[in-house]
N, C-alpha and C positions, 0 to 999 in steps of 0.2 A: 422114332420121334425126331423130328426136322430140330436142326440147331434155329435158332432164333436168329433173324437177323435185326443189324444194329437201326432202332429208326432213321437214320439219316441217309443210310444207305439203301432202306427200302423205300424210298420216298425218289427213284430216281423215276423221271420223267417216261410216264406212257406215252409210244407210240402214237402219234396224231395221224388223224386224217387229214388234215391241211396245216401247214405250217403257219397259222395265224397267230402276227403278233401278241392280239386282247386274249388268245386261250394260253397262248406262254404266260402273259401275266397274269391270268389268272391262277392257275396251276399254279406255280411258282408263291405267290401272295398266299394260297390258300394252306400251302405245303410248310411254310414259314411262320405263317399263323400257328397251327396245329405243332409244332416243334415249338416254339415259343411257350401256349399254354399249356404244355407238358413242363416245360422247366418252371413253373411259376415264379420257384423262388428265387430263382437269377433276377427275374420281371423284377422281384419286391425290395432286393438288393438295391438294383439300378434305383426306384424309386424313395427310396430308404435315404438314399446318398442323396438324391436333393434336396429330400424335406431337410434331412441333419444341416447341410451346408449352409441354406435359408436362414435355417433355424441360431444356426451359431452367431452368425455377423449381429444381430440385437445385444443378446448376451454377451457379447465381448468387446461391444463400442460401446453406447451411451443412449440412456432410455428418451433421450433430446426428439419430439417429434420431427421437427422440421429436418434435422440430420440425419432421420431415419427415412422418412421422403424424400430424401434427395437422393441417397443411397440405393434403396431397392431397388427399382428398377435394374440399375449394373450389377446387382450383385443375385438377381431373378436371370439375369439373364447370364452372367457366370457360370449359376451353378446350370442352368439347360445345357450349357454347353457343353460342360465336365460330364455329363450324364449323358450326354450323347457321346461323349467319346468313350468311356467308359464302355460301352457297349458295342464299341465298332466292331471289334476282332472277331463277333459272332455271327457274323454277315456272311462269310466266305470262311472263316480258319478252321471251324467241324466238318464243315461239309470238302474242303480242302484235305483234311487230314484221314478221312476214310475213303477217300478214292469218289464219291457222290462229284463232289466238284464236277470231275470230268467227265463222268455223265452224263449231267445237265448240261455242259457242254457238249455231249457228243449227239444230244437230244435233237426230233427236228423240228422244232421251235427255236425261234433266231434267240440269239443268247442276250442281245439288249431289253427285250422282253421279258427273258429270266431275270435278271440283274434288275428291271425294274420292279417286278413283284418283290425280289428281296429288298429292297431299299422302301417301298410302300410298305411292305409289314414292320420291318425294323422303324417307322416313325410311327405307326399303330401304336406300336410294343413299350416305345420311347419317348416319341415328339407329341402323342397328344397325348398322354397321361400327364407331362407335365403342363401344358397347355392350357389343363381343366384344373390342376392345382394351384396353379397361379394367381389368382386373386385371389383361393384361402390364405395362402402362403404371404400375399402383398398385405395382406392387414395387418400383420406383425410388424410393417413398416408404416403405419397409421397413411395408405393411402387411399384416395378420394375415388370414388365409383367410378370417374371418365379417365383418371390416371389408369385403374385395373381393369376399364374395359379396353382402354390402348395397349396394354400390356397384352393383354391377352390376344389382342387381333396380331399385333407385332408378331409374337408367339407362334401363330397358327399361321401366318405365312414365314417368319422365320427357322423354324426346327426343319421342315422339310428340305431348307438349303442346308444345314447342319447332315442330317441324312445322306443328301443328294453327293454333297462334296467330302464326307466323309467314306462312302462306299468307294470312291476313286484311290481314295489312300490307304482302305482294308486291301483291296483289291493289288496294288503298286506294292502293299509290305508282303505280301502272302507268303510263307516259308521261309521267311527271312529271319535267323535269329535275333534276337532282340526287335521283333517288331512294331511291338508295344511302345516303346521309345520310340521309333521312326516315326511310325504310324503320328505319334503327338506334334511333332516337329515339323512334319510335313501337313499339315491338318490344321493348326492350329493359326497359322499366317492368314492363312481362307479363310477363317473365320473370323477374323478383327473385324469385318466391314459389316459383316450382320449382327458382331455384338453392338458398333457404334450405332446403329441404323436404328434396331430396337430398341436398345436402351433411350436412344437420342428423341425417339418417338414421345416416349413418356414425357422426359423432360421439357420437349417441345410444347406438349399442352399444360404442363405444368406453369410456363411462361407467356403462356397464353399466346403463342402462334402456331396451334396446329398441329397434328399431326401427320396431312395428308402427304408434306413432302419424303417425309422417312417411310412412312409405308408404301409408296408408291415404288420408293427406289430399294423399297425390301422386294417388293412384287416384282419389279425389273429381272434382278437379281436371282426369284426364284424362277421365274420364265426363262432365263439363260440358264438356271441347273438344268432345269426339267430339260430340256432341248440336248444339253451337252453331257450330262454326267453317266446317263447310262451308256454311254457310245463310248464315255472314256472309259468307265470300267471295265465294259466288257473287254475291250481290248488289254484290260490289263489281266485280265483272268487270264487272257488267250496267252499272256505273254508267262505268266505264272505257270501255266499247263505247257509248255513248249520244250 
């Protein structure tokens, strides 16, 4: 009887017939997926941590509508963040610590095409479950339909830069002890301009000027991940495995 091997490490990349980018990232997305809805309960963790976070700031400020409307939004968009980061180190650090890592690197499928699949499933897993929670969650701050539907758009183009810029800094801590801590520090800088942007978005229709400038320069912002972040991580894998 054959020993069992460990999932992560039997999930290393089949030999391709042609080295195309779209079947790396499929393979890789599809690979990630299916490890994710195996651990379910990591998934319900992660999402666990932001309803409570949500949940807390009413309970512990003041039941003041209009103080509550001016709050959530930064504080929706807080906790996406902590829950996006919460979740980095599983991007690259299992598949880093049973040798898969370098597999999928040594695959021949280009490795930014890998790195991209894992960053598309890690926001699946992550960026839209909160996405689609957010206007339950925004009622608890007595906000108004076109507040939560900005939030939400903000949302679904901001978690993806959350994602995008956070796989460069799993990727930059990889074996490194204490990563956890690095990983925040290095991470968290990059991410001031899309919590002002989103949050900023709400607030802006809230004052009756629109939304369209802060979501534009969210959109900006995720068009320069998209372009840059899987080219920087992969290189930082390549420098991880070196």
């Amino acid at each position: 009887m054959s020993a069992q091997v460990p999932p992560t490490a039997a999930a290393a990349p089949p030999p391709a017939a042609s080295d195309g980018a779209l079947a790396g990232l499929r393979w890789a997305l599809a690979r990630d997926l299916k490890l994710a809805f195996r651990s379910r309960a990591e998934l319900g963790v992660q999402l666990l941590f932001y309803v409570i976070v949500v949940t807390l700031f009413p309970l512990a400020t003041t039941p003041e509508r209009n103080l509550l409307a001016t709050m959530g939004p930064g504080v929706l968009w807080v906790a996406a963040l902590l829950a996006s980061l919460l979740s980095l180190p599983r991007l690259f650090a299992s598949d880093h610590a049973d040798g898969t890592l370098e597999q999928i690197a040594l695959s021949p499928y280009p490795l930014e095409a890998l790195v991209s699949g894992k960053i598309v499933a890690h926001w699946l897993t992550t960026g839209l479950p909160v996405v689609l929670l957010a206007p339950l969650l925004g009622q608890q701050y007595f906000m108004d339909g076109e507040s939560l539907t900005v939030l939400a758009a903000g949302l679904l183009i901001g978690t993806p830069i959350l994602s995008l810029l956070g796989a460069i800094g799993a990727a930059l801590t990889l074996g490194l002890r204490g990563g956890g801590g690095l990983l925040a520090l290095l991470i968290l800088p990059l991410y001031v301009p899309v919590l002002i942007f989103g949050a900023g978005a709400v607030d802006a229709v809230r004052a009756g000027l629109g939304a369209t400038a802060n979501l534009s320069l969210l959109g900006a912002g995720l068009a320069l991940a998209v372009v840059g972040a899987p080219f920087a991580a992969a290189a930082a894998v390549r420098i991880a495995l070196d």
